[in-house]
Every structure is written in C-alpha cells, then in structure tokens.
C-alpha positions in Angstrom: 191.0 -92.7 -43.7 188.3 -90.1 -44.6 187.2 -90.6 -48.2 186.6 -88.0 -50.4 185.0 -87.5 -53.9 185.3 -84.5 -56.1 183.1 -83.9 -58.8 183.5 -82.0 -61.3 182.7 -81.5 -65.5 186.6 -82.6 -66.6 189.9 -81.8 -66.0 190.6 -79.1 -68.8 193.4 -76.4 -67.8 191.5 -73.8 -66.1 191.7 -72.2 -62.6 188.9 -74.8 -60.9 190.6 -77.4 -62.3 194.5 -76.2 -60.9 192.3 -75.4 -57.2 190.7 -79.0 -57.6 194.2 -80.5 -58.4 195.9 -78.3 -55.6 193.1 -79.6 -52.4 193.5 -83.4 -53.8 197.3 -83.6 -53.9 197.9 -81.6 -51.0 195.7 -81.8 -48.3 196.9 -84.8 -46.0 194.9 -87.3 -44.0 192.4 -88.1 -46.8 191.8 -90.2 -49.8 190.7 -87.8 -52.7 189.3 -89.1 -55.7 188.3 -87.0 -59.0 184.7 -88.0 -60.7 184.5 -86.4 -64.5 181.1 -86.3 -65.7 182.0 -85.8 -68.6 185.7 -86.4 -70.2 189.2 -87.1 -67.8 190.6 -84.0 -69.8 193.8 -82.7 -70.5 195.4 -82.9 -66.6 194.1 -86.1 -66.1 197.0 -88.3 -66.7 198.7 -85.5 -65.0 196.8 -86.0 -62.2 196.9 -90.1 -62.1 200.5 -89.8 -62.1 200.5 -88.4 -58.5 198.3 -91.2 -57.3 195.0 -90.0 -57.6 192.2 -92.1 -58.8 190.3 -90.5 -62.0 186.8 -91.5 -63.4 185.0 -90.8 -65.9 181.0 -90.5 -66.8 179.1 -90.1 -69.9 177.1 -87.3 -69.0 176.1 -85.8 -72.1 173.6 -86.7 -75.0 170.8 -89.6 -74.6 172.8 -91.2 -71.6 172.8 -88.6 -69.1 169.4 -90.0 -66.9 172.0 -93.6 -67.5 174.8 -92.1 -66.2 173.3 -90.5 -63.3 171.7 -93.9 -62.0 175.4 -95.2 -62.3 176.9 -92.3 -60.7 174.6 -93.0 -57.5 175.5 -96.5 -57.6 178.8 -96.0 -57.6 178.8 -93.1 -54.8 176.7 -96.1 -53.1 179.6 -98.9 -53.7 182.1 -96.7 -52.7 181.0 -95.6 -49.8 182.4 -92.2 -49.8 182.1 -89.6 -46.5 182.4 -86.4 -48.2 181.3 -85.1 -51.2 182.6 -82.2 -53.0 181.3 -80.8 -56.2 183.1 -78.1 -58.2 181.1 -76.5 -61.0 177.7 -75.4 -61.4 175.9 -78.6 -63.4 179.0 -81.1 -61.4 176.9 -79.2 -58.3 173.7 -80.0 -59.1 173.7 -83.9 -60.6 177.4 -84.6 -57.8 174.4 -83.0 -55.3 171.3 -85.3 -56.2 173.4 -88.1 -56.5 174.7 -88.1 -52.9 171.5 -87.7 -51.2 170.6 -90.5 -53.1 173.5 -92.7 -51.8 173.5 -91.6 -48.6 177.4 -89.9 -48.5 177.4 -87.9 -45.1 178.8 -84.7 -46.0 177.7 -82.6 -49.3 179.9 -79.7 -50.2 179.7 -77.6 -53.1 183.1 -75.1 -53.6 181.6 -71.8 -56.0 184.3 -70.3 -57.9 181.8 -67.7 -60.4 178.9 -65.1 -59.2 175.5 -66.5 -59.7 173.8 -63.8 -60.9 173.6 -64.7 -65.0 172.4 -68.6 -63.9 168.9 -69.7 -65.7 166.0 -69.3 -63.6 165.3 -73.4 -63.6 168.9 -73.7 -62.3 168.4 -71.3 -59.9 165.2 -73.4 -58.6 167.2 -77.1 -58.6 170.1 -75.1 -56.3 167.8 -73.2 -53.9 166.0 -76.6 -53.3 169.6 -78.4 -52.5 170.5 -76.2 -50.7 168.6 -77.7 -47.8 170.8 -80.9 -47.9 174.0 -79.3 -48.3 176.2 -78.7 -45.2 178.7 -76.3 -46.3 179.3 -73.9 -49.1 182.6 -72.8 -50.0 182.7 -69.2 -51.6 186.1 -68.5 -53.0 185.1 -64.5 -52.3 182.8 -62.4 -50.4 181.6 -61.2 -53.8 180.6 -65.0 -54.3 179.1 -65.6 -51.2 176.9 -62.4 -51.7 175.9 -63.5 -55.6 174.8 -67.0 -53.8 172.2 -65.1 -51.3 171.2 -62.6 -53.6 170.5 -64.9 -56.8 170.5 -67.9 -55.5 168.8 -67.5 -51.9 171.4 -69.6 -50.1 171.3 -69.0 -46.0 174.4 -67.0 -45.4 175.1 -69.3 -42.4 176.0 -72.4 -44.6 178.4 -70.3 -46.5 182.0 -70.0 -45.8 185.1 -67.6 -47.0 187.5 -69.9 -48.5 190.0 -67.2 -50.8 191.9 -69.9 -53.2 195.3 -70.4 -52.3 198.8 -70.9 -54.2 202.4 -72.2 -53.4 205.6 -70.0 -53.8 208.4 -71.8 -54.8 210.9 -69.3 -55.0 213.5 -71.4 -57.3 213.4 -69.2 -60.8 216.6 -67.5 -60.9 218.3 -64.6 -63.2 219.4 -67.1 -65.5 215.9 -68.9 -65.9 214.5 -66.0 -66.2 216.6 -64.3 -69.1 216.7 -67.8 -71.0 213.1 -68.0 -70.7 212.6 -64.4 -72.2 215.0 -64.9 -74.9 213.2 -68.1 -75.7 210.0 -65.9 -76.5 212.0 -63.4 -78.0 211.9 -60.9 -75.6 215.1 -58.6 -75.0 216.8 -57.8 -71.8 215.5 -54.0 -72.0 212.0 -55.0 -73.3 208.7 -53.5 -70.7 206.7 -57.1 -70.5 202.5 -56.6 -70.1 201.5 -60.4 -68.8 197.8 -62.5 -68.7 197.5 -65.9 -67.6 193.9 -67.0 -68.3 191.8 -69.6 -70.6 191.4 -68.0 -73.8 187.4 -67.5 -73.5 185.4 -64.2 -75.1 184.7 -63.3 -71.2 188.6 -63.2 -70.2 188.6 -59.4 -72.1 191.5 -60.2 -73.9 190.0 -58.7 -77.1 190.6 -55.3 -75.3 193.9 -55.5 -73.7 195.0 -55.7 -77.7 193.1 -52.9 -78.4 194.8 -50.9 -75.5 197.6 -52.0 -77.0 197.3 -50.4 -79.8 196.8 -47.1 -77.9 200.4 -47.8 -76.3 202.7 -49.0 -79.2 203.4 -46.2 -80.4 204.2 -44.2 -77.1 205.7 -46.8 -75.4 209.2 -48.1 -77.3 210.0 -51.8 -76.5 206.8 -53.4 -75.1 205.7 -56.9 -75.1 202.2 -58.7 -74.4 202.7 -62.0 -73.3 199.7 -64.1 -73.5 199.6 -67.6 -71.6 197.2 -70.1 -72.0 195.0 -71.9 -74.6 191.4 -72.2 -75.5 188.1 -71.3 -78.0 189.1 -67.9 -78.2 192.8 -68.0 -79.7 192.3 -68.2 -83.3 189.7 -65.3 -83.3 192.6 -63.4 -80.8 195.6 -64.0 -83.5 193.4 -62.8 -86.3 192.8 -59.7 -84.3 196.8 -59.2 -84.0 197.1 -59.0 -87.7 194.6 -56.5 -87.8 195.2 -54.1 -85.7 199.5 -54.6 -86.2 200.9 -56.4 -82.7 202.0 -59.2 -84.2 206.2 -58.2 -83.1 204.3 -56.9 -79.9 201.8 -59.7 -78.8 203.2 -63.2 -77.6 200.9 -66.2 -77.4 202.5 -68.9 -75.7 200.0 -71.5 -75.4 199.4 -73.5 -72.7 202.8 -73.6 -70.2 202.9 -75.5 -66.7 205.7 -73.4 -65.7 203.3 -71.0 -64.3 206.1 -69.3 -61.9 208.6 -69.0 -64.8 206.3 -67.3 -66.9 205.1 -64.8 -64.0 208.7 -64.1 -63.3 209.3 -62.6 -66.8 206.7 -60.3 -66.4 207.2 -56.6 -65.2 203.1 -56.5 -64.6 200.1 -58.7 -64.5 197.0 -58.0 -66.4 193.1 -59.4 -66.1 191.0 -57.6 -68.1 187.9 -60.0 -67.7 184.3 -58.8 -68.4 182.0 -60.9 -66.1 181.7 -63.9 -63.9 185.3 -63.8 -62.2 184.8 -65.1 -58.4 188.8 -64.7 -57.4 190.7 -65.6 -60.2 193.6 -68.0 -59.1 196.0 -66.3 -61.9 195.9 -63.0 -59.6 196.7 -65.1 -56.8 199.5 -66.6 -58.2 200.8 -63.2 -59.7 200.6 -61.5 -56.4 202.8 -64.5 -54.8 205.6 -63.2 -57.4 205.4 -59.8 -56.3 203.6 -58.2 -59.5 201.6 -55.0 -59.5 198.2 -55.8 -60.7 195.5 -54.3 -62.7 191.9 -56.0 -62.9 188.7 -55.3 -64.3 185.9 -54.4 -61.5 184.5 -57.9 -61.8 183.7 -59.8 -58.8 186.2 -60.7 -56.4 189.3 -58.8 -58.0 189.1 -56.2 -55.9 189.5 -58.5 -52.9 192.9 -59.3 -53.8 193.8 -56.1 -56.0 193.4 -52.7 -53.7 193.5 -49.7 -56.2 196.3 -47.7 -55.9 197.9 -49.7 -53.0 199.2 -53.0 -55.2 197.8 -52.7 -58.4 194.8 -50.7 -60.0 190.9 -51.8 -60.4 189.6 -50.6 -63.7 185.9 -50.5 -65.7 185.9 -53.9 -68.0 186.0 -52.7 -71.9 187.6 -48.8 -70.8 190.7 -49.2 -72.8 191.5 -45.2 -72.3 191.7 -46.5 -68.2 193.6 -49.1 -68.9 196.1 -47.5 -71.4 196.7 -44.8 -69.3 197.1 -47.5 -65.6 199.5 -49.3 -68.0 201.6 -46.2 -69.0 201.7 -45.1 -65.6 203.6 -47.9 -64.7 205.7 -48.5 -67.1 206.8 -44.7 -66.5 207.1 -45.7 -63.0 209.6 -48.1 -61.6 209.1 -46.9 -57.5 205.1 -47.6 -58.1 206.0 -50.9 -59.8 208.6 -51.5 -56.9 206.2 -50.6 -54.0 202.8 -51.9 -55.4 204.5 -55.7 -56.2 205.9 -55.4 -52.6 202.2 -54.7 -51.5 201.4 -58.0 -53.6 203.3 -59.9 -51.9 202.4 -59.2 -47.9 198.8 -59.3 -49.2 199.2 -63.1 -50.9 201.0 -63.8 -48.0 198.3 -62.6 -45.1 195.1 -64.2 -47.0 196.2 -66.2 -50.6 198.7 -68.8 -49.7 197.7 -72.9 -50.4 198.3 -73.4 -46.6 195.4 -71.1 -45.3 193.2 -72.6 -48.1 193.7 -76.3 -47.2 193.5 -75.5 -43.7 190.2 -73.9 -43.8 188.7 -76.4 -46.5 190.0 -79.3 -43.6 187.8 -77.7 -41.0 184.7 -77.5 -43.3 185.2 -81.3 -44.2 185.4 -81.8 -39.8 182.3 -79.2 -39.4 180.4 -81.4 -42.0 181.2 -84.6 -40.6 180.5 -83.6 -37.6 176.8 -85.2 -37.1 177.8 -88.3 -38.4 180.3 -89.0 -36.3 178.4 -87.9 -33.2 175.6 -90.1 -34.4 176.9 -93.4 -33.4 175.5 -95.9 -36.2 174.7 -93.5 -39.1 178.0 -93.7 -40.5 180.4 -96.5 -38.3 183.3 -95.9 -40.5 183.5 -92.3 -40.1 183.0 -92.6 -36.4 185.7 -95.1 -36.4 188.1 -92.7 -38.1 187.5 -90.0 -35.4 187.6 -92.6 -32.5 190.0 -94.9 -33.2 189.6 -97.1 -29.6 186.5 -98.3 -30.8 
C-alpha cells in the first residue's frame, strides 16, 4: 500500500486541520500518517482514535536544526512515497526534508494567498519549487497569489476546491433542542460564523453591524462557533457595545452540522488571507444563504446575488443592510440557500476533493513507477505480478 506522510505545524481546530483530517480518514487505498512539527494538538487523540498514526517534532526554540536532521531520518526509515505538507513553514522544512530522504513524490496543498509572505520565504519556496511535483491550490484565487508572489509555474498547480460530507441526519427535534440549549427561541432570526477566533476572521465588525441592527431588527441572535486568541478581546467588546442577550459564543463544538442547522444565515466577515474557507463549504452543503467578505476565494463559492452576497471587509453599512435584507426576506433566503446547495453539490462535496487529490498522488508517482529501480516498492504496488 502507497504510504503517505502529512506534515503539518499541529492539529489545532482550524479549517486545514478538519481538510488534513478529512483526506487521511477518508481517502481509501493508502496509509496516511500525520507528522506535527511542533505539538499533536487538540484533534490528535481524535485523530489516533480512527487509526491514524500521529508524531510529533520539536521544531521550535534551540532544537529546530535537531529536529530537522531527525525529521529526514525518519522520512528516510520510513520509507514513505508521497509527501504532503500543509502549511507554509510545515512546506518549507516537510519540503527540504524529503529531497533529503529521497520520498518520491513532494506535494504541498496551499490553503491562504501568498501575497503578505516575507520576502526570504518567498526565496526558500520559489527555489523548491523546482523539486516539487504538484501543488494543490484550494482556489483559483490561490493558484493566482502562488504565480504572482511566489513565481510558481502555473503548470505544477492544480484546482483542488476543499470538499465536505452531508449527512443529512439533524432533525426538527435536534434542531429546536439544540436552540433552546443556547437559548434561542422558536421565533428568534439566527445570524451564524463558524471560524477560529483570530483578529483576521473580522469578527470585531460583524458585532459592530450588530449594533446597527438591534434595534431595527426584534429577536435576533449571533451565534458565534469556535475558540481561539481572539475571544476574550471579542466578549469584552459585547459588553461594550450591549449584545451580550444578542451575541452567543459557543466555543468550540464538533457538531458542526447541528450548529449550521440552527442557523437562518451564514456569515464570514474575514479581512485577509482566506483561500476557500471550509466553513462556507460546509454552510453551503446545509442550504444557507451566504454573505462573505471580498477576500480571496469567497467569491468562488459565494456568487452575489445568486446564493448569498460578497461584501467590502470592514463596510458594516454593506453588511447591515445585506443582513436586513434578508431577514426581511424569506423567498431570497428560500431561493439563495437552494442555490447553496446545487453549487456545494456541483464543485464542494468531499468525494470530488478526494478524487482529484487521488489523481495528483498517481500523476506524481508516476516517474517512479515507470522508472523500474528508483523506487521498487512503489512499482510493486502498481504492478502487482512482479
């Protein structure tokens, strides 16, 4: 069985993370492995639990040059045939470290734009570029940001939109218990973001829209899921400005269909950096109108005024009034999560993901296997008479 390695910084909760967790557990006919270079993280154990192997490697402080010796000893000892780094440091060390050791195929999967990365990073990816086989951009606006900034030849880079599974299982009754749970009535308009809590997310200005709203809108709800750095500022900035009976944070959930399906509309206000965000993936596959900053990819999955609305990052005014409209409009609501849906289902779903991502891991392994003696156990694999 082909043997692959992803490498990435650590399992935190995070949309790369859910995407790296998704292609290991799901994609049949290989062994996946995930290599941390720094901690296992929060989905780890999560992750060992469905019989996935998990390292771990000291990559920060006085034993990074360490760890990176033992990283290509171990890529070496292994004997791994693909590579396939997820991150932009777990990109350039995963990178060096399996020319080094000799792993066939080098992949590295780019979920931001590249535009804001240092110039000396910029350098160390140009120049590894030459010994990588396949890029995977997880939008058009990605792919573009790598040959603009980056200088990466077009050719070696490939479409890959992230992907999600519908389930379909959350009832009526789920549904209202889970709403009551938050303390959100049967009547009550809900306003829903799924996202790490980080200063770039924007969610500073969705609560400042909402203040534009409270007043004009009777029974409206925010709920907030996730965690992270920026939470503590976030609640503060509740108090302030009043929200605190209209703003829900609910912290980290895992019940990420539940929690879309008591939303009436999905919102990502983010500023920069957004590639495709898997949380508008997933809130298309419940049939949610969407409204997204002009950041990257969004407007690849969110067409303005077909299922959803693209707005400037920071406008509030823009936002307010996309918001109002829609909670003023239940046939627009109706037709634009409808549109959501048939749009997930033509480009977004896991399936079309994993499929595509097996035919880059093929394409790259290609010249070893046609190259009898480079790599005997890949060659094996795909010719299994000899």
């Amino acid at each position: 069985m082909i043997k692959v390695c992803h490498i990435t910084d650590e399992l935190k909760i995070g949309g790369l993370e859910r995407i790296i967790i998704a292609i290991a557990t799901n994609l049949k006919g290989y062994n996946h492995e995930i290599w941390c270079l720094k901690k296992g993280g929060p989905l780890a154990q999560e992750v060992k639990t469905r019989g996935i192997r998990v390292r771990e490697f000291n990559f920060e402080g006085k034993s990074r040059i360490h760890s990176h010796f033992h990283l290509i000893g171990e890529l070496k000892k292994e004997r791994f045939d693909v590579i396939h780094c997820h991150g932009l440091y777990p990109s350039i060390w995963g990178r060096v470290a399996a020319v080094f050791a000799g792993v066939p195929a080098k992949i590295n999967h780019c979920q931001n734009l590249y535009y804001d990365v240092p110039f000396n990073d910029r350098v160390k990816l140009k120049l590894l570029s030459f010994s990588t086989d396949k890029f995977i951009a997880v939008s058009s606006a990605v792919k573009k940001s790598l040959v603009e900034a980056i200088g990466i030849n077009a050719n070696k880079i490939e479409v890959i939109y992230n992907g999600s599974k519908f389930h379909g299982n959350i009832g009526p009754h789920e549904r209202k218990t889970t709403r009551a749970g938050l303390g959100i009535k049967d009547d009550d308009f809900v306003i829903g973001n799924i996202s790490r809590l980080e200063e770039h997310k924007g969610h500073a200005y969705l609560l400042d829209t909402l203040v534009k709203l409270k007043n004009v809108i009777s029974a409206l709800k925010c709920v907030i899921v996730g965690d992270g750095p920026a939470m503590k500022m976030l609640k503060q900035k509740c108090e302030r400005l009043g929200l605190r009976d209209i703003v829900i944070f609910s912290g980290f959930r895992s019940d990420i269909e539940t929690m879309l399906s008591i939303m009436d509309i999905f919102i990502l206000p983010s500023l920069v950096r957004e590639g495709l965000p898997l949380a508008l993936v997933e809130a298309a596959s419940m049939a949610l109108p969407l409204i997204a900053t002009d950041i990257g990819g969004n407007g690849e999955i969110v067409f303005n005024e077909v299922n959803g609305f693209i707005v400037k990052p920071k406008d509030t005014e823009e936002l307010s009034r996309k918001i109002a409209h829609l909670i003023t409009n239940r046939l627009a609501r109706k037709n634009m999560g409808e549109e959501s849906k048939e749009i997930w289902e033509r480009h977004f779903t896991l399936e079309n993901m994993l499929e595509k991502i097996d035919k880059v891991y093929h394409d790259a392994l290609a010249p070893a296997v046609n190259h009898f003696g480079k790599n005997e156990q890949i060659h094996k694999h795909h010719n299994p008479k000899l």
